[in-house]
C-alpha positions as CSV (number, residue, x, y, z in Angstrom):
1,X,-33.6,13.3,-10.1
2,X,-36.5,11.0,-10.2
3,X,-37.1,8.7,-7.3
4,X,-38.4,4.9,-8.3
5,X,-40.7,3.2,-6.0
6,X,-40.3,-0.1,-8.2
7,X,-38.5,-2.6,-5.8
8,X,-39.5,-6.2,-7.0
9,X,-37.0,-8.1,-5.0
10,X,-34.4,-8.0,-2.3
11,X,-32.1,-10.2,-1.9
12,X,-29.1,-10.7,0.7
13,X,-27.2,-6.8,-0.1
14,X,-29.3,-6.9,-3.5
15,X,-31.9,-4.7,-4.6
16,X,-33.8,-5.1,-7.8
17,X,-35.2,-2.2,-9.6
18,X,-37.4,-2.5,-12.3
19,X,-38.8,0.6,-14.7
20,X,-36.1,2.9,-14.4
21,X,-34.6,5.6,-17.3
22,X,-31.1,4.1,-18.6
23,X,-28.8,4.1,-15.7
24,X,-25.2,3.6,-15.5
25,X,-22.5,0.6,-13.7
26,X,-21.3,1.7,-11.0
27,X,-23.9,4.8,-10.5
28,X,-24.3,6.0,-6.9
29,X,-27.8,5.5,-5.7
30,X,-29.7,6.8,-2.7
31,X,-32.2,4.9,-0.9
32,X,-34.8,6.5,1.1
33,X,-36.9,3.7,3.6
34,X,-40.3,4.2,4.9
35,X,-38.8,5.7,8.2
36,X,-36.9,8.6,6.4
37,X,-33.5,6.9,6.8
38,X,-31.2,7.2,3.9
39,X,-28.6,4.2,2.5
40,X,-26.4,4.4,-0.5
41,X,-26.0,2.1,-2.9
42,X,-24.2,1.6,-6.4
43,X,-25.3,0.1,-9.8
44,X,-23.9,-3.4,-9.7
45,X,-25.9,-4.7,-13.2
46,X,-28.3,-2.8,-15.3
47,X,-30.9,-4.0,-18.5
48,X,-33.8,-2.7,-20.4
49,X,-36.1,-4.1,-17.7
50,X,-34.3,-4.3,-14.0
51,X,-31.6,-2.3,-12.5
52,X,-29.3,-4.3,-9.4
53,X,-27.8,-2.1,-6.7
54,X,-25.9,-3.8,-4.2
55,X,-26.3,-1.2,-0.9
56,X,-23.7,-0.2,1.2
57,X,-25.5,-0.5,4.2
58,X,-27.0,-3.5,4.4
59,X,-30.8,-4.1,3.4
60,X,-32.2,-4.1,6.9
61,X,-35.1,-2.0,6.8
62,X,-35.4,-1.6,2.9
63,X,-39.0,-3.0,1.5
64,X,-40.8,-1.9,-1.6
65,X,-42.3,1.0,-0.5
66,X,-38.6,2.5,-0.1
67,X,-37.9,5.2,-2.9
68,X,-34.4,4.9,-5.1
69,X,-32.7,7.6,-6.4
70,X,-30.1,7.6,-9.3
71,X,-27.6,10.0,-8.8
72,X,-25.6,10.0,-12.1
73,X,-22.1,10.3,-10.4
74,X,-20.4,7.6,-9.2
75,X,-18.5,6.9,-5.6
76,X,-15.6,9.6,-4.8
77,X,-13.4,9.8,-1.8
78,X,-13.0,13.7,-0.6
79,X,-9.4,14.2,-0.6
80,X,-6.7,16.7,0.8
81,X,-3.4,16.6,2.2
82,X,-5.0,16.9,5.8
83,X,-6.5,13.4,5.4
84,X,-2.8,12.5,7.0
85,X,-3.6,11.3,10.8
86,X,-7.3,10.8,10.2
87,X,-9.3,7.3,10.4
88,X,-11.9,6.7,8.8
89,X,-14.7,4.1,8.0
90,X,-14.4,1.6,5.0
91,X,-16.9,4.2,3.0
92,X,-14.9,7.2,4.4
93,X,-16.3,8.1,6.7
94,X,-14.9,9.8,10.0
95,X,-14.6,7.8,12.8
96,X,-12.0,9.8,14.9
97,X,-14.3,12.1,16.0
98,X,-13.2,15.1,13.7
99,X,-14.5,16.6,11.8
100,X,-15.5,15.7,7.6
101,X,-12.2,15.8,5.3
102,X,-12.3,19.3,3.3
103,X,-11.9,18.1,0.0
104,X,-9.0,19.7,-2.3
105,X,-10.8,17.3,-4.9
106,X,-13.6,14.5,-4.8
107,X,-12.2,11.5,-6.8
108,X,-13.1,8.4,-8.2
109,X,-12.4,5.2,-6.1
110,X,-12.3,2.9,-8.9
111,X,-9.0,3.7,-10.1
112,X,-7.2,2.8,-13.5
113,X,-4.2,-0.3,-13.4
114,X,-1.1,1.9,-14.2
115,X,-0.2,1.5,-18.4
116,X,2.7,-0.6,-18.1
117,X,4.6,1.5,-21.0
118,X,4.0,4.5,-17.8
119,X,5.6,2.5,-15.5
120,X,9.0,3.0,-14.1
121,X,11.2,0.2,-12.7
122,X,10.7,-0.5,-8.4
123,X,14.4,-0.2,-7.8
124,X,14.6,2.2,-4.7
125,X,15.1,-0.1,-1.0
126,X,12.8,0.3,1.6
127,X,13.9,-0.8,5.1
128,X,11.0,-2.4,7.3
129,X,13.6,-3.2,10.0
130,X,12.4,-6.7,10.2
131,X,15.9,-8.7,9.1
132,X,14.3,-11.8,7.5
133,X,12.5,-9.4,5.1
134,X,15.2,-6.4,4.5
135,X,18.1,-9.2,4.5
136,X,16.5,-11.8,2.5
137,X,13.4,-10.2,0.7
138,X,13.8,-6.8,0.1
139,X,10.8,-4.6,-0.3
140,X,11.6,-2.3,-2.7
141,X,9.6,1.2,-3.4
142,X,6.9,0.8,-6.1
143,X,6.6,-3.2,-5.6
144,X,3.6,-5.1,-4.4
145,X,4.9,-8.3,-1.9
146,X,1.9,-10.0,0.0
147,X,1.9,-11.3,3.3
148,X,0.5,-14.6,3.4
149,X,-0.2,-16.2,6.7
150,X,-2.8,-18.2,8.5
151,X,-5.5,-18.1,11.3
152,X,-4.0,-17.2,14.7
153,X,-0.9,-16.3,13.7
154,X,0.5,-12.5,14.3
155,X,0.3,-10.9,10.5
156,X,-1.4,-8.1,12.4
157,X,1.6,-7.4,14.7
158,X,4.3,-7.4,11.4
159,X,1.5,-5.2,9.9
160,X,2.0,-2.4,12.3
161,X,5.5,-2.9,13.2
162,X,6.4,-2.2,9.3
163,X,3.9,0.3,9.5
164,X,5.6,1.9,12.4
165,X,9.2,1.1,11.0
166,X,8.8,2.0,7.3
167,X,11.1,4.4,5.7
168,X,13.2,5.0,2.8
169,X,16.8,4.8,3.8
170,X,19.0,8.1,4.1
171,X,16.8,10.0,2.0
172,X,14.8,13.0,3.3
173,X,11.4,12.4,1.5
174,X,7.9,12.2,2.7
175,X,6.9,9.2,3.7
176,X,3.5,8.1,4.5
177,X,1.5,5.2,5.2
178,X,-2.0,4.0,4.5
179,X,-3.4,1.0,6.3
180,X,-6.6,-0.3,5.3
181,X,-8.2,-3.1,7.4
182,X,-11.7,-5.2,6.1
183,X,-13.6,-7.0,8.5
184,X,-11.5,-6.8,11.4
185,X,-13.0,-7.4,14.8
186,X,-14.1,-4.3,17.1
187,X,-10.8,-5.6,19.7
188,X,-8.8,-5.3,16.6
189,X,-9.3,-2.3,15.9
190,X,-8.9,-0.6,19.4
191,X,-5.4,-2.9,19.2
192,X,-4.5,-1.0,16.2
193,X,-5.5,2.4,16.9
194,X,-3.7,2.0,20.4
195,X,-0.3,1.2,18.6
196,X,-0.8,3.9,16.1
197,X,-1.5,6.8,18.6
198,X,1.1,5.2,21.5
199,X,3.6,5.1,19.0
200,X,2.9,8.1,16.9
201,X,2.7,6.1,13.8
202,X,-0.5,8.0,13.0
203,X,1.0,11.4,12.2
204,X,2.2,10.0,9.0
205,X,-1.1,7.2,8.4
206,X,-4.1,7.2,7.2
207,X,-6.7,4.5,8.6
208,X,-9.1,3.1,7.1
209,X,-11.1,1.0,9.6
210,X,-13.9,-1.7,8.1
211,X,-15.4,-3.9,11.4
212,X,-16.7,-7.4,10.7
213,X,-20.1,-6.2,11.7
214,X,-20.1,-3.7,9.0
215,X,-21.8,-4.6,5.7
216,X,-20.0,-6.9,3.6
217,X,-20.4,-4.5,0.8
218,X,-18.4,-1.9,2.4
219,X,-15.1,-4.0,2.3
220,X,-14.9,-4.2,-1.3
221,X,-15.0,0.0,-1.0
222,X,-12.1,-0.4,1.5
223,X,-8.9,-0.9,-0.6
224,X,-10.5,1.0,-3.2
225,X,-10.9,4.4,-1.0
226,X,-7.2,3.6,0.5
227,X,-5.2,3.1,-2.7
228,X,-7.5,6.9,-4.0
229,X,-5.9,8.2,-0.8
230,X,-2.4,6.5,-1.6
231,X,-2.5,7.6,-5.5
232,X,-3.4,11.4,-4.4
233,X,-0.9,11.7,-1.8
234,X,1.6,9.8,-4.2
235,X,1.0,11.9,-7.3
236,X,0.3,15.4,-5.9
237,X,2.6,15.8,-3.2
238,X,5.1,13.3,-4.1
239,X,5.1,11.5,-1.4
240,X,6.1,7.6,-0.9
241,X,3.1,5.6,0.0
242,X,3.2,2.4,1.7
243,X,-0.5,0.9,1.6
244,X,-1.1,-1.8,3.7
245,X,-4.2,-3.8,2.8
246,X,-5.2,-6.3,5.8
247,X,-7.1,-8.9,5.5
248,X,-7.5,-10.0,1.7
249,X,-9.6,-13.0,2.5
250,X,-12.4,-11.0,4.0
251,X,-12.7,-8.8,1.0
252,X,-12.8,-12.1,-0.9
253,X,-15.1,-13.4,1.2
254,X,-17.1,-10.6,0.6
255,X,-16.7,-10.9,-3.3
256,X,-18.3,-14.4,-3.2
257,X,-21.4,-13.4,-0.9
258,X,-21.9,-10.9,-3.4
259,X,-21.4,-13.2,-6.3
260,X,-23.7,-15.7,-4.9
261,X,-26.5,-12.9,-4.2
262,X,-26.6,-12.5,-7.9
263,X,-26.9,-16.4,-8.6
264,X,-23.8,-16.3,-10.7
265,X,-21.9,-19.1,-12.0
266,X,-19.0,-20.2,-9.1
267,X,-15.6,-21.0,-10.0
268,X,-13.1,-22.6,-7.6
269,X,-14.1,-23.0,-4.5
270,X,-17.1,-21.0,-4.5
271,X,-15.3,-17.9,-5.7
272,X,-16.8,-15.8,-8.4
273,X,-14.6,-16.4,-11.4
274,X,-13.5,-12.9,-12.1
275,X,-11.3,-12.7,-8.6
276,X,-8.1,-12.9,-10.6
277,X,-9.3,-9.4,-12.3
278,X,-11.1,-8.3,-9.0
279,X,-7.8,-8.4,-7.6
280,X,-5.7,-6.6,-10.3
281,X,-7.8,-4.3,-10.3
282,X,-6.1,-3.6,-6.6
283,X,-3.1,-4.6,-6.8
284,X,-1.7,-3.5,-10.2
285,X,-2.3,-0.1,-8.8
286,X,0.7,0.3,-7.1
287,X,4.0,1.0,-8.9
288,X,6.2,4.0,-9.7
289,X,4.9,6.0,-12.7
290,X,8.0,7.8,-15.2
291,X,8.0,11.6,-14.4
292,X,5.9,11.3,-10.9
293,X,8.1,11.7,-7.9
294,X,6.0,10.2,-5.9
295,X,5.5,6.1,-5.5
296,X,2.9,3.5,-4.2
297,X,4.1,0.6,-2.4
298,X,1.3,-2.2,-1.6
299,X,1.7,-5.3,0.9
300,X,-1.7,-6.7,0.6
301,X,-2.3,-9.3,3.9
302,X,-4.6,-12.4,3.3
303,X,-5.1,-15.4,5.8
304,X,-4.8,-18.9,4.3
305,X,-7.7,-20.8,4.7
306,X,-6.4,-23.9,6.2
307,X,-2.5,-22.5,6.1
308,X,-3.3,-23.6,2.3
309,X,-1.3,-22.2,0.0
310,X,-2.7,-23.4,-3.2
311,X,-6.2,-22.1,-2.2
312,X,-7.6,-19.7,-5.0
313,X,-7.1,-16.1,-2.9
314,X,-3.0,-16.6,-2.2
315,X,-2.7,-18.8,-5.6
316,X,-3.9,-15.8,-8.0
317,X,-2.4,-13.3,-5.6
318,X,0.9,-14.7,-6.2
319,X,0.3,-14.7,-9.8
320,X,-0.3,-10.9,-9.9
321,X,2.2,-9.4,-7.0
322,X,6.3,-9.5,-7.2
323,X,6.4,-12.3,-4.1
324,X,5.5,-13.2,-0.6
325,X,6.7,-13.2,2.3
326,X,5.2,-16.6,4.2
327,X,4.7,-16.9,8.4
328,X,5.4,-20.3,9.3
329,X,3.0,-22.0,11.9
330,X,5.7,-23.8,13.4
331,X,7.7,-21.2,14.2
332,X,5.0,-19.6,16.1
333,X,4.7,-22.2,18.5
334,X,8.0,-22.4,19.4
335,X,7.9,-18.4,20.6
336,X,9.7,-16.7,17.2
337,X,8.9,-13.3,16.1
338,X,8.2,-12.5,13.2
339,X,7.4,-16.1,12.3
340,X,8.8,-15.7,8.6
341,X,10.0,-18.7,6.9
342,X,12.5,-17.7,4.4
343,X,12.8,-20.7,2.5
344,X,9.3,-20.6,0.7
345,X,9.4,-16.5,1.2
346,X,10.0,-14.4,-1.9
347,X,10.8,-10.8,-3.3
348,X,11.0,-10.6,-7.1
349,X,12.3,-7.2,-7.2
350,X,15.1,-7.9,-4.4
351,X,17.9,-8.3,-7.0
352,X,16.7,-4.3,-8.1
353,X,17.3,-2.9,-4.9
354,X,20.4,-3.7,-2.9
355,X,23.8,-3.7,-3.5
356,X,26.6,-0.8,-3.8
357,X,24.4,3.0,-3.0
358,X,21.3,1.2,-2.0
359,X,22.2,-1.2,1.0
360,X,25.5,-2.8,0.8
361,X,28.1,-4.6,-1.7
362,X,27.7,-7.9,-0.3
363,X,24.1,-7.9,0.6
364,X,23.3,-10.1,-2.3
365,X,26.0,-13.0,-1.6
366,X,25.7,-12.5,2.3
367,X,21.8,-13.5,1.5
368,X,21.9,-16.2,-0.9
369,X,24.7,-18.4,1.3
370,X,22.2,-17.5,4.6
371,X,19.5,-18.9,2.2
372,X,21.7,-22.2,1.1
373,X,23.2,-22.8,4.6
374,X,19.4,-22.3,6.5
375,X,18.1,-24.3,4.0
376,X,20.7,-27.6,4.3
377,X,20.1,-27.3,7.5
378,X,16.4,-27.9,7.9
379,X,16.8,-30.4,5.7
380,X,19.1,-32.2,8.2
381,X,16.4,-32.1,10.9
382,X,14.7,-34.6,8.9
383,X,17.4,-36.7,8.5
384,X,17.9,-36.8,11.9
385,X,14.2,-37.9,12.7
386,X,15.2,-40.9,11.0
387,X,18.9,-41.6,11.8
388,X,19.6,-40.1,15.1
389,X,21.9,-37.0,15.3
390,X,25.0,-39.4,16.1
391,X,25.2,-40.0,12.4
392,X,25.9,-36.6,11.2
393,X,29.3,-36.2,10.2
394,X,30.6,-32.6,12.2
395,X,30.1,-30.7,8.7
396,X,26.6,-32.0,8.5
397,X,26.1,-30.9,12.7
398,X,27.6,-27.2,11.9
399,X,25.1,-26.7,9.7
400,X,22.5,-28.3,11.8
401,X,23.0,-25.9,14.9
402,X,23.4,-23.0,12.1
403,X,19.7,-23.5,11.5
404,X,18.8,-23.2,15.0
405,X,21.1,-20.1,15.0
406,X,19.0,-18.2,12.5
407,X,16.0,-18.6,13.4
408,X,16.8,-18.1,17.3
409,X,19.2,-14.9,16.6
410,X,17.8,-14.2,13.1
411,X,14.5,-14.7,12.4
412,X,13.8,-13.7,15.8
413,X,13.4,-10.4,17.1
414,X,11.8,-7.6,19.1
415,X,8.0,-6.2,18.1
416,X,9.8,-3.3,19.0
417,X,13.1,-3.5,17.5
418,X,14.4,-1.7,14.4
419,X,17.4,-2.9,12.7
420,X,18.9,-1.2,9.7
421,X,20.2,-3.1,6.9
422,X,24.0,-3.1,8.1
423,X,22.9,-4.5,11.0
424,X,21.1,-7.5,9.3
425,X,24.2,-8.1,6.9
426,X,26.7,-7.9,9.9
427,X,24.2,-10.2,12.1
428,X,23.9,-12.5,8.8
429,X,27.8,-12.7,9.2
430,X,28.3,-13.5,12.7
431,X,26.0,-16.4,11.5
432,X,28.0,-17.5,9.0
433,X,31.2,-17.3,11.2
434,X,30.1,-20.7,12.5
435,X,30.7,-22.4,9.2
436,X,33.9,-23.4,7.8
437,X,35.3,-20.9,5.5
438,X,35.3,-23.2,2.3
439,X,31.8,-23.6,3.1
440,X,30.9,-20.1,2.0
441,X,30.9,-21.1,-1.7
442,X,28.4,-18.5,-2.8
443,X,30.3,-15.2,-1.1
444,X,33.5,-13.7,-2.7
445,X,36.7,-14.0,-1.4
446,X,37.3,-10.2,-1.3
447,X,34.1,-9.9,0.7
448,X,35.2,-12.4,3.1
449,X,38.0,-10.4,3.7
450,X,36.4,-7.2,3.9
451,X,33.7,-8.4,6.4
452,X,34.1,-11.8,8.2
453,X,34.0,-11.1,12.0
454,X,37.4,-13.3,12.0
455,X,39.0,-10.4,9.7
456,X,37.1,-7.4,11.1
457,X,38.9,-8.5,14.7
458,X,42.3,-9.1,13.1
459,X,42.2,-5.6,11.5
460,X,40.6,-3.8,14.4
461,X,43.3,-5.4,16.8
């Protein structure tokens, strides 16, 4: 392989290379600095006349007496079934202090969107244990639903308690988890790896680990080394994969610093343009493929800049994924966890996975009529900013203290605690039990009947 000594420019993670034999996108490159230090790099553009390589690394320490060296090959993860309880860097690199992964194969990170004629329907329930998302937006096996939250709030803590709690309900099948996390903070990352080892959590996980004072570079590798690990795992041992992807925005971030190093044309906000098919190029990569056993499941995290969300990164997520599930601010402040507001919360695949042999027979009604009753009641709060809660009628006051209900017995509940779905529904009901009967206009009568504490304690008695 020839080495090029032809730098004409560097610029932010940029390097411009000009002479070179025909080179390919996305070639790995080798950069070798005065000092005998090597980076890596890939091929982010390539001409007749220059060659761009955007360095993993950083550019510290690069000039134009540095060599380059074209590779040919293109970036691979080393993969094998003993990845399972290792961490690694954002370029995979150990960081537990073990030893190099053994690779049963070296494979391409940038991964193919799965043919939507291969794909199989998400139908198959996954219980988190968190109610408001197992009762109200069910996560189903082969679904991407986002997490969309804001600065300050604690998407990190619902991260690893679904991570923890995670598992496909009374079946026997391997289940694993891959959590990916771009330009967290060093404290962050002790946090997580504390919970994962104190918990045990990590037996099952692979980590990948990407600090904010790594090179911006590396986080868009991050997701793209976790879903190869998710897709091999998935695929060859047919194991369920839950891929957590935390946090979005840096990695977008990262996009349009690396955009704007190449002087391209912005489009909203700054943001390169071709984000929308940045992003599906991640997230369509999860799903259940017809004749593989094995499934993806993705819950992509992103911050809202300014609890925003119209701003470009959660708009053309929610374009691509099946949902979101939304933390409310508000709810922080006044000491509920998980602060998940249901009302603008949403799982397009719910209707696919509950009901008779998945969860329960009235889990749909039971979660619609918790929806419709939470719902009138916050908009009653309002009404009684204005008119004073004196001018409620008592139907209009049931449904007032219902609200506070949920979210105090509901919504809230332990960082620790794991509730299985009957739990949820039979919680749900003891909810509804403050209502008036003829209020429950979106449950059937036989499941009234069948599981209305009022009628549970006449036929236990």
């Amino acid at each position: 392989m020839k080495e090029y000594k032809t730098i004409t420019e560097i610029s932010g993670p940029l390097i411009f290379v000009e002479k070179t034999e025909p080179v390919g996108y996305g070639e790995l490159v080798y950069i070798t600095m005065p000092d005998g230090e090597t980076k890596r790099g890939q091929v982010l553009d390539t001409s007749h006349d220059v060659v761009v390589v955007q360095v993993f690394e950083g550019t510290r320490g690069i000039n134009r007496a540095s060599a380059v060296r074209f590779t040919g090959d293109i970036v691979r993860l080393p993969v094998s079934y003993d990845i399972l309880g290792r961490v690694l860097s954002g370029s995979g690199e150990p960081l537990d202090g073990g030893p190099k992964v053994v690779p049963e194969e070296r494979r391409e990170i940038i991964g193919a969107a799965i043919n939507p004629s291969a794909r199989t329907y998400p139908r198959e329930f996954i219980q988190t244990g968190i109610s408001t998302i197992d009762g109200m937006n069910t996560l189903v096996r082969g679904q991407k639903l986002p997490l969309f939250s804001g600065s300050g709030l604690p998407h990190n803590d619902v991260a690893l308690q679904i991570a923890r709690q995670a598992k496909v309900r009374g079946q026997e099948e391997s289940f694993a988890v891959v959590f990916a996390a771009m330009g967290i903070t060093n404290e962050e990352a002790q946090y997580f790896m504390r919970d994962f080892e104190r918990t045990g959590a990590l037996e099952r996980a692979v980590v990948f680990l990407n600090l904010a004072d790594d090179p911006a570079i590396e986080r868009l590798l991050t997701p793209r080394m976790a879903l190869t690990a998710a897709e091999f795992l998935a695929y060859e041992y047919d194991m369920h994969v839950l891929v957590i992807l935390t946090d979005m925005t840096n990695y977008c971030e990262s996009l349009r610093e690396i955009s704007a190093a190449r002087e391209e044309v912005p489009g909203r906000r700054g943001y390169p343009g071709y984000m929308y098919t940045d992003l599906a190029t991640i997230y369509e990569r999860a799903g259940r493929i017809k004749g593989r056993k094995g499934t993806i499941t993705q819950i992509p995290i992103l911050t809202m800049p300014g609890d925003d969300i119209t701003h470009p990164i959660p708009d053309l997520t929610g374009y691509i994924t099946e949902g979101q599930i939304v933390l409310k601010r508000e709810l922080h402040a006044r000491g509920i966890y998980p602060p998940i507001d249901v009302l603008p919360s949403l799982s397009r695949l719910m209707k696919e996975g509950i009901g008779p042999g998945m969860t329960r027979e009235d889990h749909a009604q039971v979660s619609d009529q918790l929806y419709a009753a939470y719902a009138e009641g916050v908009d009653l709060r309002g009404l009684v900013a204005i008119v004073g809660e004196e001018s409620l009628s008592e139907r209009d006051r049931r449904f007032l203290r219902f609200a506070d209900s949920f979210e105090d017995k509901f919504v809230r509940q332990g960082r620790e605690e794991d509730r299985d779905i009957d739990a949820t529904l039979d919680l749900g009901w003891e909810l509804l039990a403050q209502l008036p009967e003829d209020q429950l206009i979106k449950i059937e009568r036989k499941f009234i009947e069948k599981y209305h504490p009022k009628y549970r304690k006449a036929e236990g008695s």
